[in-house]
C-alpha positions in Angstrom: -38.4 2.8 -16.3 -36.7 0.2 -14.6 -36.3 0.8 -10.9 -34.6 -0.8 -7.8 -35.5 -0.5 -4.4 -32.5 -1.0 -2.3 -32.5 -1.9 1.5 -30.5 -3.1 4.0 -33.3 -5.5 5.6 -35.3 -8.1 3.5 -38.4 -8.6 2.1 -41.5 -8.9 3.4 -41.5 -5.2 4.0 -45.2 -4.0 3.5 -43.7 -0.2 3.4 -41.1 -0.9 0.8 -43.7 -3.2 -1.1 -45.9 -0.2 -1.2 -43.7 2.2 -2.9 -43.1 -0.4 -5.7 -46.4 -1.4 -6.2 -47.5 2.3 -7.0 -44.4 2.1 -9.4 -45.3 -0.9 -11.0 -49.1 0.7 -11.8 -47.3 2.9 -13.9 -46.0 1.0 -15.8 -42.7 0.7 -14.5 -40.4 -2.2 -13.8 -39.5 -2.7 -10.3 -36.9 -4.9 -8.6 -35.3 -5.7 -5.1 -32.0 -5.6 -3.6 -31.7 -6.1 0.2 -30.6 -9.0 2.7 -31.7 -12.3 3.1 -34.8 -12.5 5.4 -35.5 -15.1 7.5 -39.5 -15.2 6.3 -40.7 -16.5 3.4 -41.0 -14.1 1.2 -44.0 -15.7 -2.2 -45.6 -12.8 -3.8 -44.4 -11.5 -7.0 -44.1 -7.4 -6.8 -40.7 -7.8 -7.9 -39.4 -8.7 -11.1 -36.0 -9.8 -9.9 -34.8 -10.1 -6.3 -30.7 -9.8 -5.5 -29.7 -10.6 -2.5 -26.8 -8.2 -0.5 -24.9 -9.9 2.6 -25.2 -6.2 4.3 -23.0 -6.7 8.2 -22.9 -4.4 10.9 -19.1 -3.1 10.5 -20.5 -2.0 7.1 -23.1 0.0 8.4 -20.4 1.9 10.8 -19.1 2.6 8.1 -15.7 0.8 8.4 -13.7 1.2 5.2 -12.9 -2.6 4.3 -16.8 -3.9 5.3 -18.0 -1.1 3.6 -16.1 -1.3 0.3 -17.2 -5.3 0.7 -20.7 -4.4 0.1 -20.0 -2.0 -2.4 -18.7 -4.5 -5.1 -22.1 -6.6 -4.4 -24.2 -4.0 -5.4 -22.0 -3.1 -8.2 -22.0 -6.4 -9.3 -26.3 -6.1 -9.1 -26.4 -2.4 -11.0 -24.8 -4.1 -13.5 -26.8 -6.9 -13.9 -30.3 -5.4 -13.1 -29.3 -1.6 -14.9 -31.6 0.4 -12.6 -32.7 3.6 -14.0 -33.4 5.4 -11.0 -32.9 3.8 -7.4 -35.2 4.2 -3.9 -32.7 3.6 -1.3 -35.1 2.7 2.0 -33.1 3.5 4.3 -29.7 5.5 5.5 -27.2 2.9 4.8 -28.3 2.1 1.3 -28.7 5.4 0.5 -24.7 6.6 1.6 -23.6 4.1 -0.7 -25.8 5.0 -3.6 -23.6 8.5 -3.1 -20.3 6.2 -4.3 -22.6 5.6 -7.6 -23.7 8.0 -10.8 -27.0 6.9 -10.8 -29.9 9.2 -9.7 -31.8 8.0 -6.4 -34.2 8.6 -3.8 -33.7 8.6 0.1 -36.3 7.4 1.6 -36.0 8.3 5.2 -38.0 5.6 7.6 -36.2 5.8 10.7 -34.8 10.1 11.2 -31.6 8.3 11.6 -30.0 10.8 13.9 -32.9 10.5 16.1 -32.5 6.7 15.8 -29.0 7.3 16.7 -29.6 9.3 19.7 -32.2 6.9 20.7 -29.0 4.2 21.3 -27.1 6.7 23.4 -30.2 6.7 25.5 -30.2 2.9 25.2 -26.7 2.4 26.6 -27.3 5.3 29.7 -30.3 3.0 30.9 -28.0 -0.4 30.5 -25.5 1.3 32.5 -28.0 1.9 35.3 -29.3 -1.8 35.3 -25.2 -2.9 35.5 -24.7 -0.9 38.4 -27.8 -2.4 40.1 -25.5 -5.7 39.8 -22.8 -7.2 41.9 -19.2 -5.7 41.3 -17.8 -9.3 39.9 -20.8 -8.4 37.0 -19.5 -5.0 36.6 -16.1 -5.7 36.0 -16.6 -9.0 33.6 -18.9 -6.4 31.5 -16.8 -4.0 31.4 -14.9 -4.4 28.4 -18.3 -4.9 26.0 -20.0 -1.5 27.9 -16.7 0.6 26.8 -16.5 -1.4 23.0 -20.6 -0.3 22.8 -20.2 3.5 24.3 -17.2 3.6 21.6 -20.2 2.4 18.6 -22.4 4.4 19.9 -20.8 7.5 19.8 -19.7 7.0 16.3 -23.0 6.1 14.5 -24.4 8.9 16.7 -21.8 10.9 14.8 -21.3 9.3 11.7 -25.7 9.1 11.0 -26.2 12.4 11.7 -23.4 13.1 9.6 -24.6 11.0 6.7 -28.1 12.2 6.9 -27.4 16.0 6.5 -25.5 15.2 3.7 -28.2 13.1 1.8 -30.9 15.4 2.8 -29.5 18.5 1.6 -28.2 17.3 -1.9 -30.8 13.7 -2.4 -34.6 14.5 -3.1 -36.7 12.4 0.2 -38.9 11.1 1.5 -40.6 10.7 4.6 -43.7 9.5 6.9 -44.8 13.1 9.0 -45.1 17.1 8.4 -43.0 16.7 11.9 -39.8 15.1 10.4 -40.1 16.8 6.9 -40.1 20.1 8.5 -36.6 19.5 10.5 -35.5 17.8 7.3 -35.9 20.7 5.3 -34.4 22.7 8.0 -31.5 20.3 7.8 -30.8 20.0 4.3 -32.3 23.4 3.6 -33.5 21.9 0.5 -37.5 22.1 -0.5 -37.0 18.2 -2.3 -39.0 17.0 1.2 -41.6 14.6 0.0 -43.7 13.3 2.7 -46.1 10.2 2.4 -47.1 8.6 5.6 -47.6 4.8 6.1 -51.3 4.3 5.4 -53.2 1.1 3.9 -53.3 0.6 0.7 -56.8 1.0 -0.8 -57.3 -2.9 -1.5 -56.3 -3.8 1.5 -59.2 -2.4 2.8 -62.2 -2.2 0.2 -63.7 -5.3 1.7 -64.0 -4.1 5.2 -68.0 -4.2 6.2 -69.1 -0.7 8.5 -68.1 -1.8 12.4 -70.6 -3.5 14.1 -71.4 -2.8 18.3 -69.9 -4.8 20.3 -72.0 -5.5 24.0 -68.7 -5.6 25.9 -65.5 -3.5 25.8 -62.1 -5.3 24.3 -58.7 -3.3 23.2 -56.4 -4.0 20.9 -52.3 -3.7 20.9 -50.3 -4.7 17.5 -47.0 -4.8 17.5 -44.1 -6.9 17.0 -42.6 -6.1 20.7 -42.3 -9.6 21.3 -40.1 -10.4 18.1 -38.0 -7.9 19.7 -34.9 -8.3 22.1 -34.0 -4.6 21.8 -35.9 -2.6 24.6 -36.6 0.7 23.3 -37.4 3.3 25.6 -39.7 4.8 23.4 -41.7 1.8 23.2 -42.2 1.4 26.9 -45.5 -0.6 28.0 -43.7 -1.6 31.1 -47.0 -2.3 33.4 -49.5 -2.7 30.5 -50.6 -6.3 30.6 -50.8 -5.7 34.7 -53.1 -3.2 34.0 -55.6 -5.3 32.1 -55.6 -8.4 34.4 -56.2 -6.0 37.7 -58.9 -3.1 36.4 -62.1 -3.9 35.4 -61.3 -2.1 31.8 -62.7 -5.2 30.0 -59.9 -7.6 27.8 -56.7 -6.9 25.9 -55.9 -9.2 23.0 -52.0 -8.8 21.8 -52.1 -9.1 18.2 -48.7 -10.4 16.3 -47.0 -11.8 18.9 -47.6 -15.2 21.3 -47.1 -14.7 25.4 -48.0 -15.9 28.7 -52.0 -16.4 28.8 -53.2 -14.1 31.6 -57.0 -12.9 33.2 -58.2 -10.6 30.2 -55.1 -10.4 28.0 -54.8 -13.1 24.9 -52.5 -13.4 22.3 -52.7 -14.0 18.5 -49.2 -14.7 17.7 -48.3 -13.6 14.5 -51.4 -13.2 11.8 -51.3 -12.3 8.4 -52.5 -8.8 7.2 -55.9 -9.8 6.0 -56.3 -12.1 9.1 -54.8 -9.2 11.2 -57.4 -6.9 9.8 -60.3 -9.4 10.8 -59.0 -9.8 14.5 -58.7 -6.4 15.3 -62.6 -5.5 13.6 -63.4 -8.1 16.6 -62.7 -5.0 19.5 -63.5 -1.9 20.1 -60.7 0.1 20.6 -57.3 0.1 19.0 -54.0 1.3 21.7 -50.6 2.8 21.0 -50.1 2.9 24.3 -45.9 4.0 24.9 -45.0 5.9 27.9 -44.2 9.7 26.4 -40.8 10.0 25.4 -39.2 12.5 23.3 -38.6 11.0 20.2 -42.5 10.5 19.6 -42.8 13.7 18.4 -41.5 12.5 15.2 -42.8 8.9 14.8 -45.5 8.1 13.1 -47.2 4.3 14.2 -48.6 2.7 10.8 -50.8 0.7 13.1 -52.8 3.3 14.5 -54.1 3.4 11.0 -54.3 0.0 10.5 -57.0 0.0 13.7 -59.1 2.9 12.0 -59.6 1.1 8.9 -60.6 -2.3 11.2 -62.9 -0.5 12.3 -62.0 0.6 16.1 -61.9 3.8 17.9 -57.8 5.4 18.8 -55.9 5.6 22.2 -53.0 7.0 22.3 -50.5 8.7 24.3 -50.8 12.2 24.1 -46.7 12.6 23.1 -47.5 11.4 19.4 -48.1 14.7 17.9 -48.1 13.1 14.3 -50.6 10.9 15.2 -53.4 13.5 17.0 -52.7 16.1 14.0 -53.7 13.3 11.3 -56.1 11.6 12.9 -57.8 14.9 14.6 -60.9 14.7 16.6 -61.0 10.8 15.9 -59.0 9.9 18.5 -58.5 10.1 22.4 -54.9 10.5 24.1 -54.0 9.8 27.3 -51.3 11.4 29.6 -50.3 8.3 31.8 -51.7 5.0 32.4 -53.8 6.3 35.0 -55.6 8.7 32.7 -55.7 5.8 30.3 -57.6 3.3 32.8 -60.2 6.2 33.4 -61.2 6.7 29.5 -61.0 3.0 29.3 -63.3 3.2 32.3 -65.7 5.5 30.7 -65.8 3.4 27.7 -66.8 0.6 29.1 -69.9 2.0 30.3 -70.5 4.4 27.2 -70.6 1.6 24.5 -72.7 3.2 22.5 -71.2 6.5 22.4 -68.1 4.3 21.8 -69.8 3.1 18.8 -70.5 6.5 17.0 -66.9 7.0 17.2 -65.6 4.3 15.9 -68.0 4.6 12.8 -67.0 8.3 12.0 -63.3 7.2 12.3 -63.9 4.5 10.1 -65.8 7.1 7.6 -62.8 9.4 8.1 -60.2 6.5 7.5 -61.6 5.6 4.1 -61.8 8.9 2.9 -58.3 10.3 4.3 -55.7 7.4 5.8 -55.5 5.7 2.3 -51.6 5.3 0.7 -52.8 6.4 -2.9 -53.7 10.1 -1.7 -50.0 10.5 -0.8 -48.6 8.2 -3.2 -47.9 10.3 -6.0 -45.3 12.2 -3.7 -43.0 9.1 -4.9 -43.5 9.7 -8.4 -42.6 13.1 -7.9 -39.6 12.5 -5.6 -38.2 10.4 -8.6 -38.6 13.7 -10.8 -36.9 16.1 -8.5 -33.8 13.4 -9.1 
């Protein structure tokens, strides 16, 4: 069977990757369509990769952008004659409506969630503008109403989208939490949920953690690559944190900064040399200030720290993450509680240490992509 994953980002994308590699041990043949990414992009999962110039009037929705895109990836059905289609993602997945082809929606993101989450974007860029003089105000003023105006309508037009494609598209998703307003949405049982864990080789080779004599966290993320501030990504006051407690060191994987007492940077490592860092500390943080919209996401890296071998922190908001990971983890409720666990770490290393080797134990034999994996094969049957 040949398949195409379809996307309006570019490759490398590990999650996307994923889904066709468990494909392609099937048997199948699996290709690519998506935009052009600014990394280099050298391994060979794909067969074929097409290219789409995807722009951001297209995914409002605008007739004439839209129907732009439309005769590329006509032009690439044609070509690449897909038998089924996994559309990653909201945009790709509309458009595979304009097609008679069967497909999956795979739903990343909860768009409408996503969409209220730039509502709540523009409300706090409004505040900061009124902080500023009037002259500032009134030269902005045209771009805040043009960006209320998108706003509302993606808000709209998502939501929109995504009750249509849920209730009549089989998909998939990453948590019980979202699949269980999905189904509610849709009300359609076609909810397929497979959350973003490692693959197994990514992590056969990892060695049982070792003790460490001193306490070090860990944060991931690619906040720095990032010029949108998302409020539920807030770690306002984290790094201050670090270089003013006696909590032991922080070491920022992914991303380069400002060197600071305690707090180093990696900038951007590989997955096999991410893996390597992170077995080098203790404890592995996800540490956003609670917002709303955690009760539906689903961090891929928390994951990524229990296989590296290190204990979880998190913030107690992230119900997907305490009801996966269970008693192998530790939330917080503010950074205050956070510096006191830390705290108590620091002098309870060896307790620490048990902890870290039964979430290891429990990461191997639960937090693997292949237990879940299936669900996409069966996604493409309910097509």
């Amino acid at each position: 069977m040949r398949i195409l994953h379809l996307s309006t980002e570019g490759l490398p994308d590990w999650r996307i990757e994923k889904s066709a590699i468990t494909s392609q041990s099937q048997g199948h043949d699996v290709l690519f369509a998506g935009s052009k990414s600014p990394f280099k992009y050298d391994r060979n999962t794909f067969s074929k990769v097409y290219e789409i110039n995807w722009t951001a009037k297209a995914r409002y929705g605008l007739p004439y952008y839209w129907s732009l895109v439309q005769k590329q990836l006509s032009k690439i059905i044609k070509e690449a004659r897909p038998e089924i289609v996994h559309a990653h993602n909201i945009f790709s997945a509309k458009m595979m409506l304009d097609f008679d082809l069967p497909f999956v929606y795979d739903d990343h993101e909860y768009w409408s969630k996503h969409s209220r989450l730039l509502l709540e974007m523009e409300k706090l860029n409004e505040i900061k503008t009124e902080k500023a003089n009037i002259s500032k105000i009134l030269i902005n003023m045209p771009k805040r109403i043009k960006r209320s105006l998108i706003n509302r309508h993606v808000n709209h037009l998502w939501t929109k989208w995504e009750e249509e494609l849920v209730s009549s598209i089989p998909t998939i998703t990453v948590s019980n939490e979202i699949a269980n307003d999905l189904r509610v949405i849709g009300n359609s049982d076609k909810i397929f949920v497979v959350p973003n864990f490692p693959m197994k080789f990514e992590t056969d080779g990892f060695k049982s953690p070792q003790p460490h004599k001193s306490l070090s966290s860990v944060y991931a993320g690619s906040d720095g690559h990032n010029k949108k501030k998302y409020p539920s990504r807030n770690i306002d006051g984290l790094l201050d944190i670090f270089t003013s407690q006696d909590i032991g060191e922080l070491t920022i994987v992914g991303w380069s900064g400002e060197l600071f007492k305690n707090v180093k940077y990696t900038g951007f490592l590989d997955r096999r040399d991410m893996y390597n860092e992170m077995a080098n500390h203790s404890i592995g943080l996800v540490p956003f200030k609670k917002h709303w919209s955690h009760g539906y996401i689903n961090p891929n890296k928390a994951y990524e720290y229990a296989h590296a071998g290190l204990y979880v922190m998190c913030t107690n908001s992230f119900a997907p993450l305490r009801v996966i990971l269970k008693e192998h983890c530790v939330t917080f409720e503010d950074y205050d509680d956070m510096v006191s666990k830390l705290s108590y770490f620091k002098h309870n290393l060896n307790e620490l240490y048990d902890k870290r080797l039964k979430l290891f134990d429990y990461a191997r034999s639960n937090l693997i992509w292949e237990q879940n994996a299936k669900k996409i094969l069966d996604a493409y049957r309910a097509c």
